[in-house]
N, C-alpha and C positions, 0 to 999 in steps of 0.2 A: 504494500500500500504506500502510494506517495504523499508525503505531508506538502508540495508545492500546490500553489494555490490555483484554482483553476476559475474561469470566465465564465459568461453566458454565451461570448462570442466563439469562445472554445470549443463550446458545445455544439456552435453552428448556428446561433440568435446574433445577431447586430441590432443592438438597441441603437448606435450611430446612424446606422441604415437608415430604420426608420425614420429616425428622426432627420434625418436628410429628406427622406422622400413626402413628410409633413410639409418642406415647408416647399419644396418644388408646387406642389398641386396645391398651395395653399390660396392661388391668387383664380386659378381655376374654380374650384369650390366656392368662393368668395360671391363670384356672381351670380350663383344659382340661389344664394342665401340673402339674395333681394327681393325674392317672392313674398309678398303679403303673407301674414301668417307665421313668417319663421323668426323664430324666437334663439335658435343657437347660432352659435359662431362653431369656429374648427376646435376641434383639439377635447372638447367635453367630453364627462362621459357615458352622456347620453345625448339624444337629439330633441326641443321641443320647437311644438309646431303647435297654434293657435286657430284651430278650423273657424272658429267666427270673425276673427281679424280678416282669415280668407274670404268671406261674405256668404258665412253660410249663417240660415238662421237655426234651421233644428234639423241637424247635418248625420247619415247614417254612414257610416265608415267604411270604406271597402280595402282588402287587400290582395296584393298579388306578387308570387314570389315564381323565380326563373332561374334558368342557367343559360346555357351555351353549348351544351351539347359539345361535341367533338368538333367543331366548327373551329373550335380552340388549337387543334393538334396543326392545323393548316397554319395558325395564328403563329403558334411554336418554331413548328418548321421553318416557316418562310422567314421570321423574324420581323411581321407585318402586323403591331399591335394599338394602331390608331386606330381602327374602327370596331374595333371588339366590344369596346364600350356600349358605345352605342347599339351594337347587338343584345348587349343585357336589356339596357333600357329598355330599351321597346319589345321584348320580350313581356316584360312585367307594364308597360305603359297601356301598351294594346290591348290586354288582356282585359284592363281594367275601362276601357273605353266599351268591352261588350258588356258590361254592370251598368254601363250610363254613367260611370262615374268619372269625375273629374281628378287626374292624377295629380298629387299635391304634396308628396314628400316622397325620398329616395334613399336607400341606404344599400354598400354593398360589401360583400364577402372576397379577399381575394386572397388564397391559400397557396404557396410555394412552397419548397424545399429550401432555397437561400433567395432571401428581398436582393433582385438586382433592381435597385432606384431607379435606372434610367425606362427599360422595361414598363414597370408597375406603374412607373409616373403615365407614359405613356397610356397607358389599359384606363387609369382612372380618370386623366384630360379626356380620352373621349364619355367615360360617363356622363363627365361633367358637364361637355359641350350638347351633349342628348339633353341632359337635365335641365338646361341652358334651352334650347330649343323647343323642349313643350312646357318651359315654365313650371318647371320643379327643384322643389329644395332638394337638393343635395346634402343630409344633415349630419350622415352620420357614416360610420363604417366600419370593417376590420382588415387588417392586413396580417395573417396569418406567418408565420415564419416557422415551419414547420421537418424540420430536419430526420431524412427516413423516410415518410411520407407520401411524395413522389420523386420522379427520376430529376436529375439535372435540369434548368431552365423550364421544365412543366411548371402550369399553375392551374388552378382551377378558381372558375370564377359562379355566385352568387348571389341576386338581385333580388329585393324587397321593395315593394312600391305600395304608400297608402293614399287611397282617395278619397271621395267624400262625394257621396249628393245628396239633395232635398228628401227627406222622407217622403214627402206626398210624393216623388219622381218615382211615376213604373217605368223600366226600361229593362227588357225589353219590352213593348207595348203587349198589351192585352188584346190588342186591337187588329194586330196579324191576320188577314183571312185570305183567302182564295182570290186568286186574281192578282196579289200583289206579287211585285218584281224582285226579284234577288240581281243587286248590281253588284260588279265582281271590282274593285279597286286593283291595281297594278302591283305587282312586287317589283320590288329593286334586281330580285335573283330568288337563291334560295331561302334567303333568310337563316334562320337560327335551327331551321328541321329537316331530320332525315341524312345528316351526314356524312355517319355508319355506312350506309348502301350508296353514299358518291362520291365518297374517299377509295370505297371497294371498285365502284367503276373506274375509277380512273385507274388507281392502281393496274387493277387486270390488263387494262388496253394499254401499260408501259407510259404513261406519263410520270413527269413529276411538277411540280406545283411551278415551275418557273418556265417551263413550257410554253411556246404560243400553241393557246387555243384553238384546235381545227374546228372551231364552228365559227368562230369570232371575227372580226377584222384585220385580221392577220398580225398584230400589233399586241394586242393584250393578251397574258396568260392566263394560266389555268388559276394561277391565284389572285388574278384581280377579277375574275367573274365570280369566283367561289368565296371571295371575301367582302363580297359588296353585300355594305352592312345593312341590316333589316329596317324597311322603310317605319317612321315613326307616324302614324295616321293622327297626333292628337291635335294639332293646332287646325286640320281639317274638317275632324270627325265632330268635336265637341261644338262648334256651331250646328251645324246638320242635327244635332241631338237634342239644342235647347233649342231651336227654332220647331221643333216639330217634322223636318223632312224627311227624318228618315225613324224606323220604328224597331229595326236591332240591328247589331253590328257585332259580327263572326269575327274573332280572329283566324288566319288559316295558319296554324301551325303543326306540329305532328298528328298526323293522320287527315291532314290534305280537306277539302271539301267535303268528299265523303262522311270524315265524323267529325268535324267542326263546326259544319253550319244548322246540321239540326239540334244544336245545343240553345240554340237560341227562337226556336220555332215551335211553337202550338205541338201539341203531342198527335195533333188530328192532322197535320199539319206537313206534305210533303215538296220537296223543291226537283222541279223539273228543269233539269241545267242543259241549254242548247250549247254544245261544245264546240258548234261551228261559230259563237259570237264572239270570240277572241283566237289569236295566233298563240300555238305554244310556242311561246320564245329556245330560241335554236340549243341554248346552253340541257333546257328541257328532254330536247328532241334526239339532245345528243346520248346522253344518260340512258334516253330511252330504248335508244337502237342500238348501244354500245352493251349496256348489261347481256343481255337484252332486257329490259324491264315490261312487264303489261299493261296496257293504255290504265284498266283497273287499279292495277298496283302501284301505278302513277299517282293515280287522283287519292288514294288514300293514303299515300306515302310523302309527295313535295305537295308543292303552292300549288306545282304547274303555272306560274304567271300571276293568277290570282292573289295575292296576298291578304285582302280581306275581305268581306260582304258585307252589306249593306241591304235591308229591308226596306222597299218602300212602295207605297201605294204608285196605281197605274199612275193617277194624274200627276205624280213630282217626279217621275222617273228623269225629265228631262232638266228636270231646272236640278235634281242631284247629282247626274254627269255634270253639266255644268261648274255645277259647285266646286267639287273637287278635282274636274280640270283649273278651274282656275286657282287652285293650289299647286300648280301642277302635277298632278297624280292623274293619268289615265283610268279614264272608268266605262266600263261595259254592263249595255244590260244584257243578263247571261242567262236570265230563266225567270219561271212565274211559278207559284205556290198555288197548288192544287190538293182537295181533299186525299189527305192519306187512306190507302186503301195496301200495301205493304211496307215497299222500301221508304227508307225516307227522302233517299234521294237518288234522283233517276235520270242517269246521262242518257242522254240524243245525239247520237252520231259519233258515238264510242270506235267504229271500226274505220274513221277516219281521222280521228284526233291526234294521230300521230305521224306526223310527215316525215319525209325520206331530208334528212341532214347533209347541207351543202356544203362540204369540206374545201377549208383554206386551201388554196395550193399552195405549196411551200417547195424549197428546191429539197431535189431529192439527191443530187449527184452525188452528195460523199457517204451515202448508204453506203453499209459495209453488205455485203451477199451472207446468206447465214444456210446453210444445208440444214434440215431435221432428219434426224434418223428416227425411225419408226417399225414395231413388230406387231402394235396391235390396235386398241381402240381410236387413240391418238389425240385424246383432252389436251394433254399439259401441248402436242401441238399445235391444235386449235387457240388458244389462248397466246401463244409463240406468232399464230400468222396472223392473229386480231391485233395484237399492238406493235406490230411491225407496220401495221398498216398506216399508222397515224405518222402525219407529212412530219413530226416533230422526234420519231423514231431513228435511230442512226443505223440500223441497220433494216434492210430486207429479204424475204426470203425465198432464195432462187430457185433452188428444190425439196423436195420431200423424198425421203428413199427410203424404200419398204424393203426389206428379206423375207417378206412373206407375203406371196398375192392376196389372201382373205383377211388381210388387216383393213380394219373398217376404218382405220385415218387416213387410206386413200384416197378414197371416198369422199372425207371432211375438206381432204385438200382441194382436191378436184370444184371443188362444191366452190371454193373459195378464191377460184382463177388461178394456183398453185401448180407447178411442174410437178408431175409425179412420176417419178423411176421405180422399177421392181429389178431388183436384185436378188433371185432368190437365192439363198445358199444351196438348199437341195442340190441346185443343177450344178454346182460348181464338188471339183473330187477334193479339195485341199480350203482350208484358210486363208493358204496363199492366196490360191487362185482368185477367192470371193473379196479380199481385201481389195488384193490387184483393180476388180473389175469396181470395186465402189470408187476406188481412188482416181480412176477413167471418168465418172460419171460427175466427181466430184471437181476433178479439173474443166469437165466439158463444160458445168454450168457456173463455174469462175467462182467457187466458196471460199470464202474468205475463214471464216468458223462454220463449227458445228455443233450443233445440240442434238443429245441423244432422250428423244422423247420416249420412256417404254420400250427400249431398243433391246433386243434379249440374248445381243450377239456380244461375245468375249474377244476384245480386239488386242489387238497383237499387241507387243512393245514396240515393234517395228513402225507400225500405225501409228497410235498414240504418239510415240516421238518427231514423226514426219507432221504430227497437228500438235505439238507443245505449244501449251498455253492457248490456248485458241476450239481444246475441243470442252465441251462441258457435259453434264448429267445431272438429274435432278433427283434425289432418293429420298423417299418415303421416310426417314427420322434424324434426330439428332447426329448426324456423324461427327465423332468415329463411333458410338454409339449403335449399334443392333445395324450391323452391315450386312447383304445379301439378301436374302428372300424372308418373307414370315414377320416383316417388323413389328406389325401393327398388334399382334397375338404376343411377341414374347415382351413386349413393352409391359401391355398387360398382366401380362402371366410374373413379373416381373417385381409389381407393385410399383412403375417410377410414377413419377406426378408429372412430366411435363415430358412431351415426345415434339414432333415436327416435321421441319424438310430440310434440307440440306441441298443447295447448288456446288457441284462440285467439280472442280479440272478432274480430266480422266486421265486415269493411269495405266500401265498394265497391271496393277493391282487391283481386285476387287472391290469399290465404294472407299478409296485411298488419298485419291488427289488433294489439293491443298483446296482447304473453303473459299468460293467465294460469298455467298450468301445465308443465310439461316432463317428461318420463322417458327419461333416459337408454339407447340398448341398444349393447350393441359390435356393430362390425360383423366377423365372424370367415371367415379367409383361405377356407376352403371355405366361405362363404356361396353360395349362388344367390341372385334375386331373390327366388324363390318361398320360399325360408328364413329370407331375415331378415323379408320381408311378416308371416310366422307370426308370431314373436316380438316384433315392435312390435304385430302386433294383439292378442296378449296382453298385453302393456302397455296396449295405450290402454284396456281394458274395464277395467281397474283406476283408468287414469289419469282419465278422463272422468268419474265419479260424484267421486271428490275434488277435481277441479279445479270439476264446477257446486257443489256443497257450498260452498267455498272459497269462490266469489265472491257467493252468495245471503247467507251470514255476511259476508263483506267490508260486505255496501249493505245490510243487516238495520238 
């Protein structure tokens, strides 16, 4: 035991930190705490706020608390944490605009592993500019410093928002009936939901976040479409709601139109949504035809464009657009409310809602060529010739070569405008011979690398050294971990807790080569083989195209 005396900063807390990052964001905060009603300064240790100072007379209190979802991990990544803020905000702002209430104080949560000030400052200026924007006090907060916790430069963020309206205020209206309109307001992008399943698209199709956009302009990336922070409807909405024009207001956030906007409609009460009255914005389109995702699983998964509804009788429908065009927010009447008789809500024109995605051209010349080796169903190289495809890919793929004709990723390739060569070993009397004739086919179509997708042939030293560095393989676990056949059983059989994939240079050794890549999956107590198989192979179709990327950039 050591008698020398130890810190809090030792431990991995900076109270300097903090208190450096107090007084950065101090003049930020300062202006949101000119809202009528607020009663604190910074630095307390509590927040107050005077609802009647705000001009309420006999005021019923609403609140709404949020996060950020994984929308953050982009944030992290990219190093791109201006507009996060503002994602919380109107996460909890919006929410509180379908109560009819007026948002009127703000407080938030931001929990790290080590406060880097410059960072946090960042995250909180844009609260503060949101809170600033819909005329919200900013009163109060925490900034966690949390050591162990999460990984390096992660943080996770927190939002609390209280508003307040008139007791006598119904909102949503009582008054809701048949006939009236569902107008659809504009999203920024995706907003705060769903970015579990568009981190996994992108991933699979081999982007990464700094990427130009093959839907877009050719100029802005994947992270400035995916970080375009969530529109704040309150300096919009909140007119429309004391004037009477509109009678409720959706917010669309996880689980899309589908379970969003009957939260705010008559129990009798269903929305017949015409899908041809707005364009699904391209970034949508893309997602859609990339997963592939189903127009269904769309509408209750993103915005799709939508970001929120708005109820309102036939005769305001136009002075409503109106309205919140000239906020500039695009608004669309998108359907009418007819007695419920099942669903609650019922698209029109669902088998065309989803348009074919009109890809950037980009130059292609310094593609590298890529072969796949193939013996059977051929997933990991389906996923290999889909994000080879995107104009922001550096390599493409020249051929596909089978050693066995009733491999059905022939087939796949084929399907996908792909060369396809068969090689079969059968016909060949030696190893030699069959290497000889791949190395013919591999010279003809100019391969630069190679990936061995499910390929079930043992390639020589000879081979292997003629492609150092340049050939790769994708196996089913942790390597050096459970190498060869049967992974997925003796993992289990085994008791470990955490199995995977492993990208790996090929050797003449069996599953030996040096790593390029890894993804982690748990192994969970009711696994079967046949269960966790699913789930690393889900992993590796994502993991395969960022690990060839990874190494074609490495020797670039």
């Amino acid at each position: 035991m050591s008698n020398t005396p130890i810190s809090y900063e030792q431990a991995g807390v900076s109270i300097d930190a903090g208190n450096a990052l107090v007084e950065d964001i101090k003049p930020f905060v300062q202006q949101t705490l000119q809202r009528s009603g607020t009663l604190s300064s910074i630095g307390g240790f509590g927040g107050l706020f005077d609802v009647t100072a705000a001009g309420y007379k006999d005021p019923i209190l609403v609140a709404a608390t949020d996060g950020v979802g994984t929308k953050l991990k982009i944030a992290i990544d990219t190093n791109r944490h201006s507009t996060i803020g503002q994602d919380l905000v109107a996460m909890c702002v919006n929410d509180l605009l379908a109560m009819g209430a007026e948002p009127l104080f703000f407080l938030d949560y931001f929990a790290t592993s080590e406060l880097d000030v410059t960072t946090t400052a960042e995250v909180v200026k844009g609260i503060a500019n949101a809170c600033k924007d819909c005329n919200v006090a900013l009163i109060g907060g925490e900034t966690a410093e949390l050591p162990g916790m999460y990984h390096p430069k992660d943080y996770d963020l927190a939002g609390f928002c209280v508003g307040a309206m008139e007791r006598e205020t119904i909102f949503p209206s009582k008054n809701i009936q048949a006939g009236d309109h569902v107008i659809g307001l504009a999203s920024s992008g995706i907003h705060s939901n769903g970015y579990s399943l568009v981190r996994k698209i992108v991933q699979m199709n081999g982007y990464e976040w700094d990427d130009i956009a093959p839907f877009g302009d050719g100029i802005k990336t994947m992270a400035d479409y995916l970080l375009a922070p969530t529109t704040l409807y309150v300096s919009s909405t909140l007119p429309a709601i004391k004037d009477d024009k509109i009678k409720a207001f959706a917010n669309i956030t996880g689980g899309g139109i589908t379970e969003n906007l009957p939260r705010v409609l008559p129990d009798n009460m269903a929305a017949h949504i015409d899908l041809s009255s707005w364009v699904l914005p391209p970034l949508f389109a893309w997602l859609a035809q990339n997963g592939p995702v189903e127009a269904i699983e769309m509408l209750r998964t993103l915005n799709c464009g939508i970001g929120a509804t708005v109820i309102a009788s036939s005769e305001n429908v136009d002075a409503v657009i109106s309205h919140y065009e000239s906020f500039g927010i695009k608004a669309y009447d998108i359907g009418v409310l007819k007695a419920k008789t099942d669903e609650e809500v019922i698209y029109q024109g669902l088998d065309q809602f989803l348009p074919a995605v009109d890809l950037v051209e980009l130059p292609s010349a310094n593609k590298k060529n890529v072969a796949i080796l193939i013996s059977g169903r051929g997933s990991n190289m389906l996923s290999l010739v889909k994000a080879m495809q995107a104009a922001s890919f550096p390599a493409q793929c020249c051929v596909v070569i089978s050693d066995k004709k009733d491999a059905a990723g022939l087939e796949l390739a084929e399907q996908q405008g792909i060369k396809t060569v068969l090689v079969d070993r059968s016909e060949f009397n030696s190893k030699a011979e069959f290497e000889a004739q791949m190395q013919k086919e591999l010279a003809a179509h100019e391969a630069e690398y190679i990936c061995a997708a499910g390929f079930f042939q043992v390639l020589s030293a000879e081979f292997c050294d003629a492609w150092s560095g340049k050939i790769i393989n994708i196996h089913p676990s942790l390597l050096p971990a459970f190498k060869g056949l049967n992974t997925h059983q003796r993992a289990i059989d085994l008791g470990v807790q955490y199995s995977g994939a492993s990208v790996h240079h090929i050797t003449a050794k069996i599953d030996d080569g040096p790593i390029v890549m890894q993804k982690i999956v748990p192994v969970r107590k009711e696994d079967t083989a046949d269960d966790l198989a699913a789930r690393i192979l889900k992993e590796e179709h994502a993991l395969y195209p960022q690990a060839l990327k990874k190494l074609i950039l490495s020797q670039d």
